[in-house]
Each structure stands twice: as C-alpha cells, then as structure tokens.
C-alpha positions as CSV (number, residue, x, y, z in Angstrom):
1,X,-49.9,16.8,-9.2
2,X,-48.7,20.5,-8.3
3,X,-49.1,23.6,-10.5
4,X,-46.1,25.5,-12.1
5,X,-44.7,27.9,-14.5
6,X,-42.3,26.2,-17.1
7,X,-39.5,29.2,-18.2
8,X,-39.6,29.6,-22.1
9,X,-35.8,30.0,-22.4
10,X,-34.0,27.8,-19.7
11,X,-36.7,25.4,-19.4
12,X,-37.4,25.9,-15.4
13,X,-40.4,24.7,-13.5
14,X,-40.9,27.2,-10.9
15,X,-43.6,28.9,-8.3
16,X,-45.6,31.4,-10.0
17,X,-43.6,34.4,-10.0
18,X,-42.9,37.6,-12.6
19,X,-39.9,36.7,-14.1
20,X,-37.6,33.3,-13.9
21,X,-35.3,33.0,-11.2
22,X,-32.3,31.3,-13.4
23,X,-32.4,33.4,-16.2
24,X,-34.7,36.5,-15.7
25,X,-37.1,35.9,-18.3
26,X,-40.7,37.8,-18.2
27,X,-42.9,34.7,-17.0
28,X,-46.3,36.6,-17.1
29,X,-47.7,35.2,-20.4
30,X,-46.3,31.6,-19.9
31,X,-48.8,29.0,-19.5
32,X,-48.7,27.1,-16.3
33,X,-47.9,23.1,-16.3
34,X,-48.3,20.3,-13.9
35,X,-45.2,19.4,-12.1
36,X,-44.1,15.7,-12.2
37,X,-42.5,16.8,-8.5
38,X,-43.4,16.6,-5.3
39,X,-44.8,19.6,-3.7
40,X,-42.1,22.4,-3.8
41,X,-40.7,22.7,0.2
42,X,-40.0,26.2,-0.1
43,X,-41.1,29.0,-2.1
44,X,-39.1,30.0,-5.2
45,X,-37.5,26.3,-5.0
46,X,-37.1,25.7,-8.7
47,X,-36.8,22.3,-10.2
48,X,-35.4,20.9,-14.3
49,X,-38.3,19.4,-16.5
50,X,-37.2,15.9,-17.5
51,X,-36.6,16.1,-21.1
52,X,-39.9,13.9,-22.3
53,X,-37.6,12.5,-24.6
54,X,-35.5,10.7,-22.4
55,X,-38.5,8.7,-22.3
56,X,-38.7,7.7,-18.4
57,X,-39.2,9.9,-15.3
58,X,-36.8,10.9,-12.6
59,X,-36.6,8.8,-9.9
60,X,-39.0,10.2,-7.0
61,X,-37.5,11.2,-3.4
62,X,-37.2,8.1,-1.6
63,X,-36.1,5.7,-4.2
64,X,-33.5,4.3,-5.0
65,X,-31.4,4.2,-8.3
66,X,-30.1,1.8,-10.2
67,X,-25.8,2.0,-9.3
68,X,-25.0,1.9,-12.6
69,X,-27.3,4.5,-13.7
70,X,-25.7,7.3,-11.3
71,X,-23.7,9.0,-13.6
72,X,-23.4,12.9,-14.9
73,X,-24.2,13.7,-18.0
74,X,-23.2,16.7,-20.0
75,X,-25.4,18.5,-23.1
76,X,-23.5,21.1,-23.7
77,X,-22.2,22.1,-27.2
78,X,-19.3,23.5,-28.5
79,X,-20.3,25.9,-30.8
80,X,-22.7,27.2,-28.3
81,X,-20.1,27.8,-25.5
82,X,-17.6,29.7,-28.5
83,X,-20.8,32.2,-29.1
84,X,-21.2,32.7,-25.5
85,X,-17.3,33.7,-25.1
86,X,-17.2,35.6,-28.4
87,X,-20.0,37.9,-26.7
88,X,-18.3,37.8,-23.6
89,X,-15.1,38.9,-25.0
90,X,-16.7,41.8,-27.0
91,X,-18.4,43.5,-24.5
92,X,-15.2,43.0,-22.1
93,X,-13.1,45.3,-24.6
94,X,-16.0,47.9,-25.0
95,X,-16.6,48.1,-21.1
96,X,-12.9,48.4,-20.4
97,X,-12.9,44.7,-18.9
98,X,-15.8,45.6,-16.5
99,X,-18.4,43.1,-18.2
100,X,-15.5,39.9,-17.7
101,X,-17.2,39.3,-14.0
102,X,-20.8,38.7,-15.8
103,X,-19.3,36.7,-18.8
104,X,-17.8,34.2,-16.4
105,X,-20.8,33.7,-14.6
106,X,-22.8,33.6,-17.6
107,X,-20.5,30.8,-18.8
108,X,-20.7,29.1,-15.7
109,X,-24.8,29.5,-15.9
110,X,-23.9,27.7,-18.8
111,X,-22.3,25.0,-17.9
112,X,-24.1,24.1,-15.1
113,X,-27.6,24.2,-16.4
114,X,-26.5,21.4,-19.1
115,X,-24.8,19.4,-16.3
116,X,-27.3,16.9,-15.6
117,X,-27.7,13.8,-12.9
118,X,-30.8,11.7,-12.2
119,X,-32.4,13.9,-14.9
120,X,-32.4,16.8,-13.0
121,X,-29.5,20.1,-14.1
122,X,-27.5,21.7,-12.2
123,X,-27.8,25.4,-11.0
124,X,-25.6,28.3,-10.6
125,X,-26.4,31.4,-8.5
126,X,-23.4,33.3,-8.5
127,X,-23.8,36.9,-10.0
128,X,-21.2,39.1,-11.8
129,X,-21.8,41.9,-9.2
130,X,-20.3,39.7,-6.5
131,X,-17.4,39.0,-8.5
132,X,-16.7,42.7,-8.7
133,X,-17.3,43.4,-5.8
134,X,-14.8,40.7,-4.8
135,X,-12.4,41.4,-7.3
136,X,-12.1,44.7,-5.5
137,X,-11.7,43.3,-2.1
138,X,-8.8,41.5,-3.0
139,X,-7.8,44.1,-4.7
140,X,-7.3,46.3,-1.4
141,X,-6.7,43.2,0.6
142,X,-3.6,41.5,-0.6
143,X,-2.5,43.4,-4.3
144,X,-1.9,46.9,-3.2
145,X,0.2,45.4,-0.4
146,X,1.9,43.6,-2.4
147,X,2.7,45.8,-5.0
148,X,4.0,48.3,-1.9
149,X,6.1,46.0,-0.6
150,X,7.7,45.1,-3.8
151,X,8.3,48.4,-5.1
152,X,8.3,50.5,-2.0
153,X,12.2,49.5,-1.5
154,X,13.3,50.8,-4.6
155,X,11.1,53.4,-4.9
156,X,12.4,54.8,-1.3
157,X,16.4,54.0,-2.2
158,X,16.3,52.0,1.4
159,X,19.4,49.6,2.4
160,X,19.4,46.1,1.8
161,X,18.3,45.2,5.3
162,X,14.9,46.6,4.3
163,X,15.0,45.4,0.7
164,X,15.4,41.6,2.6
165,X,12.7,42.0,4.8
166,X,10.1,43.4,2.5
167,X,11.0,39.9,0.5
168,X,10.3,38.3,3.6
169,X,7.0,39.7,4.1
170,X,6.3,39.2,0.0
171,X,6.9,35.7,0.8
172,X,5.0,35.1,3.8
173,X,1.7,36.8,2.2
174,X,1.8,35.1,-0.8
175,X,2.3,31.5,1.5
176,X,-1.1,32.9,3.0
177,X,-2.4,34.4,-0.1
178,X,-2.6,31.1,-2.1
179,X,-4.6,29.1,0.2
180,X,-6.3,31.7,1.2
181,X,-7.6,31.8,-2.1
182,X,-8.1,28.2,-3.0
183,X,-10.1,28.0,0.3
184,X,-12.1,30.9,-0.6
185,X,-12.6,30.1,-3.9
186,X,-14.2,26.7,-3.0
187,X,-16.4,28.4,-0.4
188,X,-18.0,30.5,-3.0
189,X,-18.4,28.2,-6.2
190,X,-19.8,26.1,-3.4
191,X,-22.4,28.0,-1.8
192,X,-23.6,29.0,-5.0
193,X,-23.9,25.8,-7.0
194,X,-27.3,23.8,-6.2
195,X,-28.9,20.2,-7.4
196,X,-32.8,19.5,-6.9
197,X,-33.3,23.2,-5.0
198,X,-30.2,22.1,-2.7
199,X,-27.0,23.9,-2.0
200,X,-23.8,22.9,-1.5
201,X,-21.6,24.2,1.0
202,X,-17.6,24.1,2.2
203,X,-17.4,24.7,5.9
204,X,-13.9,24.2,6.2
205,X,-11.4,27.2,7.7
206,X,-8.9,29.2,5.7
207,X,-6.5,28.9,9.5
208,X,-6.6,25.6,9.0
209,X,-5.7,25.3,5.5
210,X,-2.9,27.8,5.4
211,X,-1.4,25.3,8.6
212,X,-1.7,22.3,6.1
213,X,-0.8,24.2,3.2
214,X,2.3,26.0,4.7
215,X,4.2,22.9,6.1
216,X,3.5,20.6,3.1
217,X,5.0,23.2,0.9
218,X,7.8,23.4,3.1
219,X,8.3,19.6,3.6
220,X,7.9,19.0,0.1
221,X,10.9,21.7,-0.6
222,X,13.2,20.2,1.9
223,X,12.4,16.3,0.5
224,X,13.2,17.4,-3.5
225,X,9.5,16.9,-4.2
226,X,9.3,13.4,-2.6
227,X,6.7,14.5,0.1
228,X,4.6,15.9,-2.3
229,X,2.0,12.7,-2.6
230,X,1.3,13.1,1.1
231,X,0.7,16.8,0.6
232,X,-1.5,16.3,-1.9
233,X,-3.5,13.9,0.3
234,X,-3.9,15.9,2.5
235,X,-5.0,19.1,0.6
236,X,-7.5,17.0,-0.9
237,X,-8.7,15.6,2.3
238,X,-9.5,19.1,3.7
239,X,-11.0,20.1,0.7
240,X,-13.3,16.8,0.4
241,X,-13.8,16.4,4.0
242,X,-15.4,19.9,4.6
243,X,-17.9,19.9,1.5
244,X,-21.8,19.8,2.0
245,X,-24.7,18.6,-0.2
246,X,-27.2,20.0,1.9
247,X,-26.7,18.0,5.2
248,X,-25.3,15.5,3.7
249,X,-21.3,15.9,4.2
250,X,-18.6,14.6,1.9
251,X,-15.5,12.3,3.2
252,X,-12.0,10.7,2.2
253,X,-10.4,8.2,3.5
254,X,-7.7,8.0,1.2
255,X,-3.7,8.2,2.1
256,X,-1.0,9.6,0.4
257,X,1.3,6.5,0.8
258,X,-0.6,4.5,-1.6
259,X,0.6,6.8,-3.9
260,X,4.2,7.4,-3.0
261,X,5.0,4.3,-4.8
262,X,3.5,5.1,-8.0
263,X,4.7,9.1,-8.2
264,X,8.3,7.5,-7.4
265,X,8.0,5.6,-10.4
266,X,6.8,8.4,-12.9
267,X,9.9,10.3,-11.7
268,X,11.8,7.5,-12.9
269,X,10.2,7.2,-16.3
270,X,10.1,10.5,-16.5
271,X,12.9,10.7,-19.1
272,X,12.4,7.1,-20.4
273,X,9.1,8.1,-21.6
274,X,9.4,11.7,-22.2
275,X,7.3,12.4,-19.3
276,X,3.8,10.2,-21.1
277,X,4.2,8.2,-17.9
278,X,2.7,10.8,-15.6
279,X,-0.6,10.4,-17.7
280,X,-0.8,7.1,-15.9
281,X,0.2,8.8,-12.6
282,X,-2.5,11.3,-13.0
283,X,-4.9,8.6,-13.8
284,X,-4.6,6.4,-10.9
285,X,-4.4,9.4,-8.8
286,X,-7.9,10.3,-9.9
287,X,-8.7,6.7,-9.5
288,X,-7.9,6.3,-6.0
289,X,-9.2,9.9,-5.0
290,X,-12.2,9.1,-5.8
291,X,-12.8,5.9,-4.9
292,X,-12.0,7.0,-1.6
293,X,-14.1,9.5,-1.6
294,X,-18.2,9.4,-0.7
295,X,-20.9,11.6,0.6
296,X,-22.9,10.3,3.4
297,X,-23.7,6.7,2.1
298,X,-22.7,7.1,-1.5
299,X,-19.3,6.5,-2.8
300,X,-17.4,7.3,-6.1
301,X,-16.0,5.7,-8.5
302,X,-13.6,6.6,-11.6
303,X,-12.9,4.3,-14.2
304,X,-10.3,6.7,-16.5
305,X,-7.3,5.3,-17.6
306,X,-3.8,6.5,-18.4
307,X,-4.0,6.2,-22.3
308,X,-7.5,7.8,-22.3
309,X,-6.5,10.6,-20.3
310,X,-3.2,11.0,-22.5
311,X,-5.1,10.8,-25.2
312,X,-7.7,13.9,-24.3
313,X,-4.7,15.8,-23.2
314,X,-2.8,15.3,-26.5
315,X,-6.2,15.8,-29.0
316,X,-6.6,19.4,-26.8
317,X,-3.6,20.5,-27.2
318,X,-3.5,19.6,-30.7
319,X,-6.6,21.9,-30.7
320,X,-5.8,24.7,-29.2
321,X,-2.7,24.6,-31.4
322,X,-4.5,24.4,-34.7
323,X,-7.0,27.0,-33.9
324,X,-4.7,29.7,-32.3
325,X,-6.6,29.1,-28.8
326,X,-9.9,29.7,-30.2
327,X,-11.0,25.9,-29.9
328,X,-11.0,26.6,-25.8
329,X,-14.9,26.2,-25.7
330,X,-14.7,22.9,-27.4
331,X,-11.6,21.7,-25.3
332,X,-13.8,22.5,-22.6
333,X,-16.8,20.9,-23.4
334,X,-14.6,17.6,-24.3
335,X,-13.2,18.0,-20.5
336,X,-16.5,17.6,-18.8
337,X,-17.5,15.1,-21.2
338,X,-14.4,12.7,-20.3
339,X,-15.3,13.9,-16.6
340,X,-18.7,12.4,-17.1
341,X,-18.0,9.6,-18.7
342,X,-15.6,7.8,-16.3
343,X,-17.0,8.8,-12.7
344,X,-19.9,6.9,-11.3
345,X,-22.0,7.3,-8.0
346,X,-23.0,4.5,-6.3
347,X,-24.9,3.5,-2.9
348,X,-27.6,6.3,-3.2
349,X,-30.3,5.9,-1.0
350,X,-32.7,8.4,0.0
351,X,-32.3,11.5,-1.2
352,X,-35.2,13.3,0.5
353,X,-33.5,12.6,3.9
354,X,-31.0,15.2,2.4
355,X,-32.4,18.5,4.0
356,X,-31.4,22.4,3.0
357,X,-28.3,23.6,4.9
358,X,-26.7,26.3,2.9
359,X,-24.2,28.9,4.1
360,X,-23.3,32.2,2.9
361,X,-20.4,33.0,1.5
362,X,-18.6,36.6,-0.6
363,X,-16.5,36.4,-3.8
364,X,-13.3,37.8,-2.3
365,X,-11.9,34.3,-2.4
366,X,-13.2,33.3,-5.8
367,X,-11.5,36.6,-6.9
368,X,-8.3,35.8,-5.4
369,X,-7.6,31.7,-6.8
370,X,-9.0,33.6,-10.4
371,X,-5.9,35.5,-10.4
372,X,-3.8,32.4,-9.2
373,X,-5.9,29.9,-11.2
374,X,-6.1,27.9,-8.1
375,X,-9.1,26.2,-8.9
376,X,-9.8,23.6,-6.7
377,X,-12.3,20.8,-7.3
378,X,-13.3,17.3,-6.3
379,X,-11.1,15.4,-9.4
C-alpha cells in the first residue's frame, strides 16, 4: 500500500508535493492516504480516487474487464457547467476577451475530470497561456495575410489581373488553412488529454493531410457531393490511424463504400422526409466508424440509433430555442451523456503493457480549427 496526498477540491491522489498538480490547490495541510494503486512509475504521476461509493475497486494493471463493463461514464452537471461559463463570460467582457483562453480550458478541466472509465477520470493539461500564445501565432501566420490579400487589391486600386490572383492565393491558403487546423487542433487536445497518468498523442503530418484533404474536396466538387462518403473515410482514417494512448496506437479499417449506398439514399429522402432521414445516415455512420475502429487489441462499438440521435438533436434545439442559447451547458452535458451511453470498449487486455509515449505539441493549431470550429474527434 503506497502513501499519498488526496487534493481537497478535485479529489487527486498525488506524490507529496506543495500544491495539486490539476487544480493548484495548497496541499500542505492535507492529510496523507493510502493509495489503492500500484506504486506511482514516475514522480508527479497523479491518479482519480475511486468514489468508495461505487462500492467495488478499479480493476488493477494486468486484469482484465468485464466487455460489457468498458464503457464511459459522465458526472457532470448542468447547472454546474452554466456557473462555470457565466464566470467565464464575465471576466471575458472585463478583460477585453483576454480571459476567453483560460475559461475554455477551465471548461475543458471540467469536463474531463468528470469523464470517467474503469473508475479512473480523465485529465486535461492544456493551459490558457498556450492558447494565447497560439491564438497569436495564427494570428501572424495565416489572418494578417489573409486579411492583406483580401483588401490589399482595393485598397491599392490594382487591375483585375491582380484582384484574380490575390483570390487565387485567398483560395489556396484557406485549402491549407483548414486542415492545417484540424490537424493541429487534434495534435494539441491530444497531447494534452491523459487517462491513468498516460498521454495521448496524434503523430500524423499536416503534408499529409492537406494531400488528402485537398483532392477529396476537389473530387467531391466535381462528383455533386457523391464522393463525399469516401472522403470522409478517409479523413477519418488519418485522423484515427495516427492517434496514440501511450504506445498503444489507434486503427480503422473501415471503407467509405459501405456507406455510399446509404448517403445515396438520404439524398433521396431528403425531401420525402424533410431531411429526418439523415438522422439515420448519421447514425449508422457513427455505427460503422466505430466498429471499425480499435486501439491495439480493443475494439469499439456504438449502439446509437437514428430515432435516438434525432431525438437528442430535436430536444437540443428545442432547448437552446426556449432559453435564448443559455441552455448550451446543459445541451452539452446531454451530448456526452448520449456519447456515453451508446459506445462500448471491448477486448481490453492488459493495460500495464500500455507504456508512456507522449509528444509535445503548441496551441497554434488548436487556435486555428477554434476559429473554423473544425473540431475533429473520434465520433
């Protein structure tokens, strides 16, 4: 039985240190607990308390876990999450936006530290300073030039010759721009997001993506849309396919003609049904993604169904209608909750074969896919 210092606020076991490591509370005057874990590998590894009322202990490194047991599970509250964004939101006006970069994180914090699997949360180390300081990169990187090359025409009274290539160039960056920022937004939420002390990592290149991303845009222009399953396939594949827990890597084997047939036919109930149909599109999408989807020897599975996800889409919206957008944080909470509740992990094995490889990573592209909302995530 090891020795630690249980955090007060967030509830962390931790080495015996000043002040948490999750939250920054003073830990001087908190009593120090036995640890139910094994001995911690590296120092300042932190690790969740099982909630005692739960009533049965995580299950140790090595063994293996019921399938039907290997499923997220979210605690969050709304209510909490609208006090947290009412804060946020204040201090943004007062600081002249300035504080928005340490509200986000502090709603992620949020989020992931009541995201919990095996009984264990998830952990967020992302910092508001780095999504300044990324803000600002992209700021000089791609907006200034983008902004010069859109005005910089009419400001200067030059020909249309000029005018047509400075749309040219407006075109191509943006074409780079977007994945540039999905790719670079995944590195980052990546590197900083941890489970049981271990990172996760993307170690896929932007090149690469922009290759994929270009010509599926293109084909899916020339086609009216119809190549649009296969693109998809294969922006997910990249995605998936360069993803790390630890050493453990991620993988899809998934194709995008298994859906062509079922996107064709939401196009053509796409008027019949006043568009409901693509609820069911969306589900079996999800369906097949993840299914086809594993890391190392586990494998995913998604139950969700086209009325249920209709359903969650229609109550939201009825939401944020209702309370003039300010029922996001429960929207949000009822998200992950229906995220939870129909994916399932299955074939875990051992997890203390699954060894620290983290890589560092900047905020430039988590900056730049916030302005274009191009989140990206596995689902």
């Amino acid at each position: 039985m090891n020795i630690g210092i249980l955090c007060p606020k967030c509830g962390l076991m931790q080495m015996n240190r000043s002040a948490c490591k999750s939250c920054g509370t003073p830990l001087i005057d908190s009593a120090l607990v036995p640890s139910p874990f094994p001995a911690l590998s590296t120092p300042g590894e932190i690790r969740y308390i099982p909630d005692p009322s739960a009533g049965q202990s995580p299950p140790p490194r090595g063994e293996t876990e019921d399938a039907a047991a290997s499923r997220l599970s979210f605690h969050g509250k709304g209510g909490e999450l609208f006090l947290i964004y009412v804060v946020n939101m204040f201090l943004s006006l007062v600081t002249l936006g300035i504080y928005y970069f340490w509200g986000k994180v502090k709603i992620r914090n949020y989020l992931f530290s009541h995201t919990e699997f095996w009984q264990e949360r998830f952990v967020f180390h992302g910092t508001g300073k780095e999504l300044l300081v990324g803000f600002l990169k992209a700021l000089v990187l791609f907006f200034i030039p983008l902004y010069a090359l859109n005005a910089g025409p009419t400001l200067l009274g030059t020909g249309p010759v000029i005018h047509a290539i400075a749309v040219g160039l407006t075109y191509g960056i943006v074409m780079v721009f977007i994945p540039v920022a999905m790719v670079g937004g995944r590195r980052y939420r990546l590197s900083r997001s941890s489970w049981r002390g271990i990172r996760f990592s993307f170690r896929g290149q932007a090149w690469e993506f922009i290759k994929i991303f270009g010509l599926g845009s293109i084909l899916s222009t020339i086609t009216l849309g119809l190549y649009f399953p296969f693109f998809d396939a294969k922006r997910y594949d990249f995605m998936v396919s360069q993803s790390y827990f630890g050493d453990q890597k991620f993988g899809f084997d998934g194709r995008g003609k298994y859906l062509f047939r079922p996107f064709l036919l939401a196009i053509l109930l796409t008027l019949p049904t006043l568009g409901l149909y693509w609820f069911w599109y969306w589900a079996k999408r999800q369906r097949y993604y993840w299914e086809h989807t594993s890391c190392g020897p586990a494998r995913f599975r998604s139950t969700v169904t086209g009325r249920a996800l209709m359903n969650l889409h229609l109550a939201n919206f009825l939401i944020a209608l209702v309370t003039l957008g300010l029922g996001w944080p429960w929207i949000l909470v009822r998200k992950i909750h229906f995220a939870c509740k129909y994916l399932t992990l299955t074939g875990l094995k051992d997890l203390g074969e699954i060894h620290q490889d983290a890589r560092q990573a900047t905020a430039t592209g988590e900056a730049l896919s916030g302005f274009l909302d191009a989140d990206f995530s596995l689902g």
